[in-house]
C-alpha positions in Angstrom: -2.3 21.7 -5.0 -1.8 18.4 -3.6 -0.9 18.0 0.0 -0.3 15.7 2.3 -3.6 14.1 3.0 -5.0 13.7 -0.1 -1.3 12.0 -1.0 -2.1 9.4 1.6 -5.5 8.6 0.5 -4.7 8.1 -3.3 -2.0 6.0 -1.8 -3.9 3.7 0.2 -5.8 2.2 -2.5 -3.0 2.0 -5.0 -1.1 0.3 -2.6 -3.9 -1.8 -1.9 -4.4 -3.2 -5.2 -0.6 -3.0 -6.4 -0.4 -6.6 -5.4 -3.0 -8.2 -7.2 -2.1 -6.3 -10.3 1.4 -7.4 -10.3 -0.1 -11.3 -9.1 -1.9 -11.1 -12.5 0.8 -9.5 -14.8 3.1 -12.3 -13.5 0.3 -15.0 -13.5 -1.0 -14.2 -16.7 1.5 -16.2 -19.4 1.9 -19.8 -17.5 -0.3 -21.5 -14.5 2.6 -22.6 -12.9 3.3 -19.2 -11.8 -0.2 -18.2 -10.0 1.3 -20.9 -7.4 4.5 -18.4 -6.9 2.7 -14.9 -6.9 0.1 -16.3 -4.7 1.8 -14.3 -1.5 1.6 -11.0 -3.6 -2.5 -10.3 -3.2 -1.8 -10.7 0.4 1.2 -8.3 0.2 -0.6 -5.1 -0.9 -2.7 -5.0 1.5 0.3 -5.6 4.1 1.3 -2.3 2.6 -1.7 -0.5 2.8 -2.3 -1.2 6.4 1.0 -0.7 7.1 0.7 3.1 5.6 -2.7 3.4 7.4 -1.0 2.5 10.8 2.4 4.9 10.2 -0.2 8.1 9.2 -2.3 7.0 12.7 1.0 7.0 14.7 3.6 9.2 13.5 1.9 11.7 11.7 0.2 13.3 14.5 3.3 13.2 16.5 5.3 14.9 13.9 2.9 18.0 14.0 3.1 18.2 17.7 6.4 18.3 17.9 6.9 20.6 14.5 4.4 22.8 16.0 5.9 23.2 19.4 
């Protein structure tokens, strides 16, 4: 059974790497493109921090105060 946790941790990387697979997809027919989807590596990451930080600061306060 999947739960939480291990949901988060496939997600991280996904996420992570979500933007360069899209930069290529999109950068792959022209050149003039890899100029536009430039900002796209940069974005997955974005995400996958982003993810990293919500888990570190709400998820342990939503047990404490499901638990209470």
């Amino acid at each position: 059974m999947l739960e939480r946790p291990d949901a988060v941790l496939t997600l991280i990387p996904l996420l992570a790497v979500s933007g360069l697979g899209i930069r290529t997809l999109l950068a792959a027919p022209t050149v003039g493109t890899g100029l536009v989807t430039a900002p796209l590596a940069v974005a997955g990451y974005l995400a996958a921090l982003a993810v990293v930080f919500l888990e570190l600061l709400a998820w342990p306060v939503a047990e404490r105060v499901g638990g209470s």
